[in-house]
DRENRO-197146 format. One line per 4 residues: number of its first residue (from 0); their letters; for each residue x, y, z of C-alpha. Coordinates in Angstrom, 3 decimals. Layout:
// DRENRO-197146
NUM = A = X/Y/Z  ...
// end
This chain:
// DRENRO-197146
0 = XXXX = -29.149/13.470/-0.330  -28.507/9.765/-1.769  -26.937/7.735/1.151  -24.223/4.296/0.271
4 = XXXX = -23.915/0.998/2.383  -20.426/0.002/2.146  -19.724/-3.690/4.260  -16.744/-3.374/5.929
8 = XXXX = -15.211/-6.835/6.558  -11.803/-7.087/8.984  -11.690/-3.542/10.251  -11.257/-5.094/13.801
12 = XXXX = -7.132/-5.304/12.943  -4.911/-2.191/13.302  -4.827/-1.057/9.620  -8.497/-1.471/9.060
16 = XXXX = -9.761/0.523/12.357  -7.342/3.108/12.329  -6.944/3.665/8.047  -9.984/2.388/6.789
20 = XXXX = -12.371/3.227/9.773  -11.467/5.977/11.904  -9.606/8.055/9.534  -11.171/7.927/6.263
24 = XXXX = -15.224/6.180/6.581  -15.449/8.180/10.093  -13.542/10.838/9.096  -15.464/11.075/5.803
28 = XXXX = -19.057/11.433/7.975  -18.004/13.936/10.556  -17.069/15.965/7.488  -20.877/15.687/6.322
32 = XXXX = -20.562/13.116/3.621  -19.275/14.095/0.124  -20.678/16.848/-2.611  -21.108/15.545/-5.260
36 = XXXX = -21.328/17.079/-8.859  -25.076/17.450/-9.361  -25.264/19.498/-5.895  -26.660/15.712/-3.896
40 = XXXX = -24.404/14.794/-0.670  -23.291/11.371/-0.421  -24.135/9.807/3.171  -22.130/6.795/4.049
44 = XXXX = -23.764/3.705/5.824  -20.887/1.236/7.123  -21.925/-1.798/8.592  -18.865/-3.983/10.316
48 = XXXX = -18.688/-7.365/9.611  -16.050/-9.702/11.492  -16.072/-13.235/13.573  -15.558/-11.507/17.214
52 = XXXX = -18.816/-9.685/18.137  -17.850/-7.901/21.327  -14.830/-6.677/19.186  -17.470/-4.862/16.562
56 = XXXX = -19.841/-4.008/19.259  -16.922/-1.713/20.880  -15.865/-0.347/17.790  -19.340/0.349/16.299
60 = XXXX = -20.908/1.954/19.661  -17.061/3.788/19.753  -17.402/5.493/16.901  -21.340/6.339/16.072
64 = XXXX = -22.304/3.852/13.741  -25.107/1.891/14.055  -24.972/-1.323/12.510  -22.713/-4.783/12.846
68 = XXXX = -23.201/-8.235/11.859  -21.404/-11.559/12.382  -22.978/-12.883/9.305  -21.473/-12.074/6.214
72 = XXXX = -23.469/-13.890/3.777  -26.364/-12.220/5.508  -24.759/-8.535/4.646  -24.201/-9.816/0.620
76 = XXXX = -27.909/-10.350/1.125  -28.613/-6.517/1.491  -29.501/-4.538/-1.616  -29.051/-1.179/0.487
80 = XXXX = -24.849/-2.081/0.948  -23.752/-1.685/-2.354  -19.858/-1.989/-1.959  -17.933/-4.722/-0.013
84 = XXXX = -14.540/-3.670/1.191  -12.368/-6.136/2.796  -9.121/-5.629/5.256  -8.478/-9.284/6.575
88 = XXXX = -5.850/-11.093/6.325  -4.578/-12.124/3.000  -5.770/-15.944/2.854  -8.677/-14.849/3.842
92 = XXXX = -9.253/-11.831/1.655  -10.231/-14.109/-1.525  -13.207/-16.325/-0.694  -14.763/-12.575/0.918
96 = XXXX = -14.130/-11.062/-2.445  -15.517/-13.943/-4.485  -18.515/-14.311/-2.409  -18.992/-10.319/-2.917
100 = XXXX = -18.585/-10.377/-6.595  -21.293/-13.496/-7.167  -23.495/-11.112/-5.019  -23.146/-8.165/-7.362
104 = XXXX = -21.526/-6.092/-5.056  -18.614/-3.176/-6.261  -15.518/-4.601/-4.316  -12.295/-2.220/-2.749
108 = XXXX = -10.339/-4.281/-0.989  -6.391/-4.053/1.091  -3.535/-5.589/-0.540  -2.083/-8.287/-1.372
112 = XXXX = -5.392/-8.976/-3.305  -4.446/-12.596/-3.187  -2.138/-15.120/-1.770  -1.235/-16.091/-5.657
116 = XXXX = -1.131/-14.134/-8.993  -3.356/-17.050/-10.414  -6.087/-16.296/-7.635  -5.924/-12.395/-7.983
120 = XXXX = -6.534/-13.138/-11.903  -9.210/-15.196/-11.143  -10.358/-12.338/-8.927  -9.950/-9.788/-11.715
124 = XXXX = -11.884/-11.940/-14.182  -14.956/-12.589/-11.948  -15.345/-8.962/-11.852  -15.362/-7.936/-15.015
128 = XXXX = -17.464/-10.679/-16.261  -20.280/-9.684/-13.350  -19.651/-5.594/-14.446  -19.235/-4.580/-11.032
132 = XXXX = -16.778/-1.802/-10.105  -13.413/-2.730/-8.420  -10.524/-0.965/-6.620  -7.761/-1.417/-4.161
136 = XXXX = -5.666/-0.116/-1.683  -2.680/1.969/-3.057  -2.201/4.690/-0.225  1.266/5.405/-0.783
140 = XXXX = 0.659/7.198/-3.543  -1.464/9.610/-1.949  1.879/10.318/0.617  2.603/14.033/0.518
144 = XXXX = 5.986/13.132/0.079  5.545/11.277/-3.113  2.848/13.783/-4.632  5.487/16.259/-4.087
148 = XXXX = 8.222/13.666/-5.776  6.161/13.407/-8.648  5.287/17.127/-9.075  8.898/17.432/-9.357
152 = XXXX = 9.190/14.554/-12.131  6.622/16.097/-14.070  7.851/19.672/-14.143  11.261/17.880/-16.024
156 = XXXX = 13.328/18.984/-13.105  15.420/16.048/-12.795  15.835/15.815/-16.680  16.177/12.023/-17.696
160 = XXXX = 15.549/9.888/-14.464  18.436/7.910/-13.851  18.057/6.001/-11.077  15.748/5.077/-7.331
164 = XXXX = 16.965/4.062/-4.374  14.583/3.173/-1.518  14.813/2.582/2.187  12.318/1.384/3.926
168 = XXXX = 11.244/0.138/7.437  12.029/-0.173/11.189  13.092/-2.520/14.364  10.152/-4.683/14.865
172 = XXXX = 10.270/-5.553/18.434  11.106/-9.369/18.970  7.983/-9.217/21.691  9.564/-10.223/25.086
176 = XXXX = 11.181/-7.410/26.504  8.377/-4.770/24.468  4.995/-5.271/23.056  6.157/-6.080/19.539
180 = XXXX = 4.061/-3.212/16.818  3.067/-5.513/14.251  1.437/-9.030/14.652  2.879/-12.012/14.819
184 = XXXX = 1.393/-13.704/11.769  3.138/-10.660/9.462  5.923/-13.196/10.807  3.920/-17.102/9.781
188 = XXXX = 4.083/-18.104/5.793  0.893/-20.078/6.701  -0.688/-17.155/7.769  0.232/-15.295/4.664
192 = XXXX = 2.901/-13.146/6.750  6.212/-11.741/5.039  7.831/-8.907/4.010  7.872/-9.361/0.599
196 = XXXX = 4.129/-10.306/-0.162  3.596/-7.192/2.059  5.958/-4.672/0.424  6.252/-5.751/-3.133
200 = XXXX = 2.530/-4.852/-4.032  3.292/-1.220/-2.756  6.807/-1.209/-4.470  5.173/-2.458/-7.892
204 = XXXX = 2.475/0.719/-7.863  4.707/3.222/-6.613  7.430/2.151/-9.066  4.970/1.515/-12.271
208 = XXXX = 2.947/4.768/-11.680  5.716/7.219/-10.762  8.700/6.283/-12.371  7.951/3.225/-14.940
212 = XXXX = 6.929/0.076/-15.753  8.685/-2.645/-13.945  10.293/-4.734/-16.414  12.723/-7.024/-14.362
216 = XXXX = 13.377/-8.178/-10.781  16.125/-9.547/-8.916  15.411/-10.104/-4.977  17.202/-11.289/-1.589
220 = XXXX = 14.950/-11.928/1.081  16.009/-13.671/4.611  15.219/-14.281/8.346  17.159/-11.615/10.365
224 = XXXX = 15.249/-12.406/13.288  14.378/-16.318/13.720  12.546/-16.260/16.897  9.869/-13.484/18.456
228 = XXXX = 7.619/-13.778/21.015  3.750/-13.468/19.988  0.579/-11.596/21.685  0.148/-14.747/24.464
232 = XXXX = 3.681/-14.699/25.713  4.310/-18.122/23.777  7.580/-18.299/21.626  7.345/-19.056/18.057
236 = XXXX = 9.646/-19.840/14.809  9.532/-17.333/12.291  8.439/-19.214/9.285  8.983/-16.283/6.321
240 = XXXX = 10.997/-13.113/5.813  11.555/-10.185/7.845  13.918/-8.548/4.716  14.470/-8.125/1.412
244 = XXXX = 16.418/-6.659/-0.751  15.317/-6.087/-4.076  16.517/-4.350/-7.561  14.198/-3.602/-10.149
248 = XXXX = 14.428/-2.879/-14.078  12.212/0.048/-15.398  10.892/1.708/-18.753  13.434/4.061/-19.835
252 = XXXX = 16.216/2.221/-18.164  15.701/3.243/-15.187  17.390/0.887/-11.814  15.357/1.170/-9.056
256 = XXXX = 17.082/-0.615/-5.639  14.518/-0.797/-2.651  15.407/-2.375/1.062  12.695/-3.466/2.951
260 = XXXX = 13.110/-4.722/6.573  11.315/-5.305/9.722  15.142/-5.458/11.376  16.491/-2.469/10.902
264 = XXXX = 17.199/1.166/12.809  16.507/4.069/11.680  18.852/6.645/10.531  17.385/8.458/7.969
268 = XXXX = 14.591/11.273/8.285  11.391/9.191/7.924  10.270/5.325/7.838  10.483/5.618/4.015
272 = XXXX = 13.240/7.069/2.365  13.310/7.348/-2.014  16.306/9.041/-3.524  15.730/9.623/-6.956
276 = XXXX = 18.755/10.478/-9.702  18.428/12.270/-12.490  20.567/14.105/-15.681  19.678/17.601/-14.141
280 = XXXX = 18.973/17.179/-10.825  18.014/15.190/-7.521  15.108/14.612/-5.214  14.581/12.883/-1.819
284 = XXXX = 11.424/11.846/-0.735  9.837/10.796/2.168  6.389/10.284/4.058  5.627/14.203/4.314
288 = XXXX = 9.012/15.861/3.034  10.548/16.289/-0.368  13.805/17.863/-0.805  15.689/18.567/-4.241
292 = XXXX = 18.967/19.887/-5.584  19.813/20.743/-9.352  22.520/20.271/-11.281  24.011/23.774/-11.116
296 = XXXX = 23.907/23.609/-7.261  25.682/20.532/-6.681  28.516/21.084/-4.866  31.983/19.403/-6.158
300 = XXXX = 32.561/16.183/-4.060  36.305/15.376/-3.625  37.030/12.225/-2.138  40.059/12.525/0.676
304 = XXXX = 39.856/9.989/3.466  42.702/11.532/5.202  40.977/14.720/6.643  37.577/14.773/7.830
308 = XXXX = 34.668/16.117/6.060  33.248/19.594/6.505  30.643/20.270/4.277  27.444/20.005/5.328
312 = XXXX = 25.892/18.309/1.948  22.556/18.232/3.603  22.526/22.082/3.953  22.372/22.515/0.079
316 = XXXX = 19.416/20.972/-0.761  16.107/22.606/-0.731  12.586/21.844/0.284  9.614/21.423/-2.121
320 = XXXX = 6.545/23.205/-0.852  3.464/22.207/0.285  1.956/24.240/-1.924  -1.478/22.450/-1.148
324 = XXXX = -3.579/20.347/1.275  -2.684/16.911/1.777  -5.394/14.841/3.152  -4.930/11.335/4.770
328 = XXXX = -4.278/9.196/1.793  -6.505/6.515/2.616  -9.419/8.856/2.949  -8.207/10.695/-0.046
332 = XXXX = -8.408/7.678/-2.282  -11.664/5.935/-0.270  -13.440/9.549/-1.777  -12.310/8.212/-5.295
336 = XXXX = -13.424/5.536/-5.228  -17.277/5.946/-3.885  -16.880/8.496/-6.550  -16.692/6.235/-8.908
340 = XXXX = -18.528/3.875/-8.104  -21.366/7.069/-7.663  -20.653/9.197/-10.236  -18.316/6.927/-12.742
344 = XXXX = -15.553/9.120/-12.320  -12.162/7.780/-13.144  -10.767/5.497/-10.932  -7.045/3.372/-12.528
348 = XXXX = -6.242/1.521/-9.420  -8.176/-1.374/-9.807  -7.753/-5.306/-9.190  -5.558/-5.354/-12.796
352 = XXXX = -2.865/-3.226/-10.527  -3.837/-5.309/-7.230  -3.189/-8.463/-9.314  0.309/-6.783/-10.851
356 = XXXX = 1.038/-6.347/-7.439  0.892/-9.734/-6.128  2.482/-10.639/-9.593  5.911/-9.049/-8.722
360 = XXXX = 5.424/-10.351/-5.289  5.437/-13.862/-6.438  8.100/-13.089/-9.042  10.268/-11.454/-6.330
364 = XXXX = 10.204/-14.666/-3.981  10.962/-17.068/-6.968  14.022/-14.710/-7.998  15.279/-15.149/-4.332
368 = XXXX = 14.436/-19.399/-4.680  16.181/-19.158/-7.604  18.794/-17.040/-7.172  18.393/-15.151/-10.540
372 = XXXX = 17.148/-12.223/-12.555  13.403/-12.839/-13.769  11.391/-10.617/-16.598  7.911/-9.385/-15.579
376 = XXXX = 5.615/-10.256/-17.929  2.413/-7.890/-19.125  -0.848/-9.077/-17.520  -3.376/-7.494/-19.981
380 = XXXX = -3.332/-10.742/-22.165  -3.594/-13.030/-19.405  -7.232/-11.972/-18.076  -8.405/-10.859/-22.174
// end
């Protein structure tokens, strides 16, 4: 048995107790650790790290683990914790990630990686020059809806890949009348809130990695909402955006159009929608479902505005399988990566795709600024 500290700094916030802590380190030790290759199990050893210490005191004694600390330069200290993973906030997430780097630890971290590309470069630099082992966050990938998407890309079932439309989001509460569900510095530029810092790192990685390289952006964001109502009662201004609507060029020619928006109602099957367009057939994807029709089942659409419509269009596309086990994604990928850092399996998502995340991030809120198309540049020479 060979047994892993990992420091886990910021799980206190909603993502990083409920992802990172309860259902994939937790998760991952009620389960009895991990086998690995040469027949050893992997134990895992978390110790929380944070600023409130009756916050980490509930949590730890909540869920069976044993050690906390206030002191994070104190944890670095600790030969035994090999990894540091960080889930703060995003100005924050930097100096923890530097600070983990100069002590030699492997670093998996949330994203956005940084507030600024030039940061998360710096970032990806100071890593490889100390030969520690880096990943981050890129759970929507490990969505059974999108595994199932990209079985279907890969079997050549939608031929030449046309086009991707995306829908994504929900109404945000406005926090007076009900609890809003996400906090109100998503909502403050100053504290690194916004839609587009958020969602543009997930749109680069599920765009690059499933469909193609993102070669061009064009993006709207705004304000729908200029006033909510924070966790004290209190009123505030919302400094940064709450949408944005974006359009991306891919390898291959492929348009990709994604909506993102903390202001919207639903009317679609799930939170995320991605309807994909190819030269032999079509596939729509969501958080847990995947549905496709082909070419030769597509029914002729005739358009007549003067009677109503009676086909049911939805009834003629079919379901893609399970066909497997779908795990949580975040504990799906968290196994990867102690994996690798354990065995030196492969692991691709590392801070080069954090930082390419941030990059289109950055790009995207100029383009809006700007009001223009923008190229994306390759990264690869920037950090050689």
């Amino acid at each position: 048995m060979r047994t892993i500290g990992i420091i886990m700094n910021g799980v206190t916030g909603r993502m990083g107790t409920n992802q990172h802590l309860v259902r994939s380190i937790v998760a991952l030790r009620k389960q009895g650790g991990i086998q690995l290759p040469d027949g050893e199990t992997l134990q895992i050893d978390p110790i929380l790290v944070g600023r409130n210490a009756q916050k980490l005191c509930r949590l730890a004694e909540a869920h069976g683990i044993e050690r906390w600390s206030t002191n994070l330069q104190e944890c670095l200290a600790n030969p035994s914790d090999e990894i540091y993973f960080d889930a703060q906030s995003t100005p924050l997430r930097s100096e923890g990630l530097q600070a983990a780097i100069h002590a030699g630890k492997h670093i998996y971290c949330e994203k956005p990686i940084a507030s600024d590309l030039s940061t998360a470069l710096e970032l990806l630099r100071l890593a490889r020059q100390a030969g520690i082992k880096h990943g981050v966050v890129q759970d929507k990938l490990f969505l059974p809806g999108l595994l199932k998407l990209k079985r279907v890309i890969d079997s050549g079932f939608l031929g030449k890949v046309l086009s991707v439309r995306g829908e994504f989001g929900y109404w945000i509460f406005e926090g007076d009348w009900q609890t809003a569900q996400r906090p109100s510095w998503n909502y403050l530029k100053e504290d690194g809130g916004g839609i587009i810092i958020d969602m543009f790192c997930h749109w680069r990685y599920v765009l690059d990695q499933i469909f193609g390289e993102v070669r061009a952006v064009s993006c709207l964001g705004t304000t729908h909402i200029p006033e909510r109502v924070n966790e004290k009662g209190q009123r505030y201004t919302v400094t940064t955006d709450d949408a944005a609507y974006g359009t991306f060029e891919l390898d291959g020619g492929i348009i990709a159009q994604i909506n993102s928006s903390w202001s919207v109602r639903i009317y679609r099957d799930e939170l995320l929608s991605l309807q994909v367009d190819g030269t032999l057939g079509s596939a729509v994807a969501g958080l847990h479902s995947c549905k496709v029709q082909s070419r030769v089942n597509t029914p002729r659409a005739i358009w007549n505005p003067d009677v109503p419509n009676t086909h049911d269009f939805r009834a003629d596309w079919m379901e893609v399988p399970d066909n497997q086990t779908f795990e949580n994604g975040f504990k799906a990928q968290w196994e990867l990566f102690l994996r690798y850092v354990v065995c030196d399996e492969p692991f691709p998502w590392t801070l080069l795709e954090g930082a390419k995340g941030v990059q289109l991030a950055e790009l995207g809120l100029k383009s809006w600024q700007e009001r223009r198309w923008l190229d994306v540049p390759s990264l690869e020479q920037e950090v050689r």
